[in-house]
C-alpha positions as CSV (number, residue, x, y, z in Angstrom):
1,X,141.1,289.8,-13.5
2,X,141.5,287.2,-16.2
3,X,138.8,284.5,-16.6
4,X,142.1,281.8,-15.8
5,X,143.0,284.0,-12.4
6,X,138.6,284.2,-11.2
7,X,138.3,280.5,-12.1
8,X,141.4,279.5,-10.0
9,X,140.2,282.2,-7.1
10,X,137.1,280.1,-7.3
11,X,138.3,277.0,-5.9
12,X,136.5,275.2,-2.7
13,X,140.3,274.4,-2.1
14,X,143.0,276.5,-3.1
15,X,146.8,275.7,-2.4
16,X,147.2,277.1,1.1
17,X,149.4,280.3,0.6
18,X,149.6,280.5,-2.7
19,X,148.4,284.2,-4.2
20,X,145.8,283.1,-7.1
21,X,147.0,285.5,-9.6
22,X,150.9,284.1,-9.4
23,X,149.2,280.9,-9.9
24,X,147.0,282.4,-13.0
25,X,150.4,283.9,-14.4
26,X,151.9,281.1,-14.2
27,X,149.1,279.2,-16.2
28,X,148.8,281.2,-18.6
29,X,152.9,281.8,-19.5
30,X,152.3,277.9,-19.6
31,X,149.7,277.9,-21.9
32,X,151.4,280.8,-24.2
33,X,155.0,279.2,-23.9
34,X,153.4,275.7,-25.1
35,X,151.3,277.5,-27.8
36,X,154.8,279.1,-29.3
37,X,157.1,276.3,-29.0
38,X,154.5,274.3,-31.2
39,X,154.4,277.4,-33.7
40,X,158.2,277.7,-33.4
41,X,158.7,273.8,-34.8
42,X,156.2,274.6,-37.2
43,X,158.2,277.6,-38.0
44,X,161.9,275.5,-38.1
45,X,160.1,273.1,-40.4
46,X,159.5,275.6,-43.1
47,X,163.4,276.9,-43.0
48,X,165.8,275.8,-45.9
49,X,168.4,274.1,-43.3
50,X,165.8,272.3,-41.6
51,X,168.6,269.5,-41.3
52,X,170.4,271.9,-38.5
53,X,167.3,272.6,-36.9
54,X,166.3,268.7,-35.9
55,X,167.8,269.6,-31.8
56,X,165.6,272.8,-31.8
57,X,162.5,270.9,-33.3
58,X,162.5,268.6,-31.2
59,X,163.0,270.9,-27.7
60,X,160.5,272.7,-29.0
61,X,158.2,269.9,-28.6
62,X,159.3,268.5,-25.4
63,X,158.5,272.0,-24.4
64,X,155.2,272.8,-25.6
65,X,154.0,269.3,-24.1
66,X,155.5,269.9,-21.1
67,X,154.5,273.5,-20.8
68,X,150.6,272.4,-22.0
69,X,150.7,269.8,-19.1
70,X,152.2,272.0,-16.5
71,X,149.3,274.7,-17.2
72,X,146.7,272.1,-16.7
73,X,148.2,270.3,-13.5
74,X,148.2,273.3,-11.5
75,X,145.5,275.0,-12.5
76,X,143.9,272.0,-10.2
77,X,145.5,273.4,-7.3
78,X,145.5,269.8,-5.7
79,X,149.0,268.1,-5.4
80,X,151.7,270.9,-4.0
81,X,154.1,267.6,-4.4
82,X,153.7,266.8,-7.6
83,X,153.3,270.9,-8.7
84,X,156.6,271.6,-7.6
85,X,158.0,268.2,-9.8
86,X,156.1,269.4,-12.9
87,X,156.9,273.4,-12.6
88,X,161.1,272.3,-12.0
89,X,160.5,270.0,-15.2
90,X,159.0,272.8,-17.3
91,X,161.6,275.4,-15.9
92,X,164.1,273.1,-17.3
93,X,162.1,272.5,-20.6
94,X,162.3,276.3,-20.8
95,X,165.6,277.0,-19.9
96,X,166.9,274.4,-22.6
97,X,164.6,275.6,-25.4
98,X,165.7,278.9,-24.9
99,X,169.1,278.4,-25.2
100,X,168.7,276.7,-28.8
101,X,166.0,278.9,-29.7
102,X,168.7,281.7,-28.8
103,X,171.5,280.3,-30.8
104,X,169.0,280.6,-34.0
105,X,168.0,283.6,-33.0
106,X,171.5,285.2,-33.2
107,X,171.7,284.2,-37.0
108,X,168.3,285.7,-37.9
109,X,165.7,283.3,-37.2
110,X,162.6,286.2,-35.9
111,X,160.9,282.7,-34.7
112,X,163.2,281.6,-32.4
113,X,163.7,285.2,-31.1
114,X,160.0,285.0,-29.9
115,X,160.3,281.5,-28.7
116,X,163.3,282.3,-26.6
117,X,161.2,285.5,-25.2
118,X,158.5,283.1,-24.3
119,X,160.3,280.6,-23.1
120,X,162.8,282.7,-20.7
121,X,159.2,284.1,-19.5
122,X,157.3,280.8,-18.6
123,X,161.3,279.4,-17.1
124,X,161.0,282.9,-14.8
125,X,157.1,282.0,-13.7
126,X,158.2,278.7,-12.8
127,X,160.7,279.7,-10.7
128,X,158.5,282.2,-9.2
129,X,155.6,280.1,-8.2
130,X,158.1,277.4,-7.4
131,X,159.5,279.7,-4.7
132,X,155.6,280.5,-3.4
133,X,154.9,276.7,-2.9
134,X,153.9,275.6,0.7
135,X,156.8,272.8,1.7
C-alpha cells in the first residue's frame, strides 16, 4: 500500500463507496500527469521550432495545474459534487493534451510520447473514479 492509498484509508470520513485505492490511483496519476506536463513544456521550450509548439505549451500547462489541483481536491475526500466537476475537467485537460502531445509525438518528439502516455493514463483514472462516485 502506498503512503497516498494508507493516508486516504485513514480518513474519519471517507467518500461513501468509494474503494480507497481507486481513489489513491487516481491521486497519484494526478500528481504524475501534472509533474510531466510541466516537464513536457519545459521540454517544448528547449526545441528549435518552439514557435509551432506555443498550442502544446500552453495545454501542457492548463494540464499540469489542473491535474496538480485535481490530486489535491480529492485526496480530501469531502465534496463528491465538486469531485466529479474537477475529475470531468482534468479528464478533458488530459484528453486534449494528449492529442497535441500525440501529433508531436508522431514526428519524433520522445517528450511528448511520454506526456501523451501520462496523460491518456490520468484521462483513463478520471473516468474510472468518475464512474465510482456516489450520485
Amino acid at each position: 500500500m502506498t503512503h497516498a492509498a494508507e493516508m486516504l484509508a485513514s480518513s474519519p470520513a471517507p467518500i461513501p463507496g468509494v474503494d480507497v485505492a481507486l481513489l489513491a490511483d487516481t491521486a497519484l496519476a494526478a500528481f504524475d500527469c501534472a509533474q510531466t506536463c510541466t516537464a513536457c513544456a519545459n521540454a517544448c521550450l528547449g526545441e528549435p521550432q518552439v514557435q509551432e509548439l506555443v498550442r502544446c505549451i500552453r495545454l501542457n500547462l492548463h494540464c499540469a495545474d489542473l491535474c496538480d489541483t485535481t490530486g489535491r481536491l480529492i485526496s480530501r475526500q469531502e465534496n463528491p459534487e465538486l469531485a466529479r466537476a474537477i475529475l470531468q475537467a482534468c479528464g478533458l485537460a488530459c484528453k486534449l493534451c494528449a492529442e497535441e502531445c500525440e501529433r508531436h509525438a508522431a514526428m519524433g518528439m520522445q517528450h511528448c510520447r511520454v506526456c501523451a502516455d501520462a496523460c491518456r493514463t490520468c484521462e483513463q483514472a478520471c473516468t474510472r473514479l468518475l464512474a465510482a462516485l456516489p450520485r
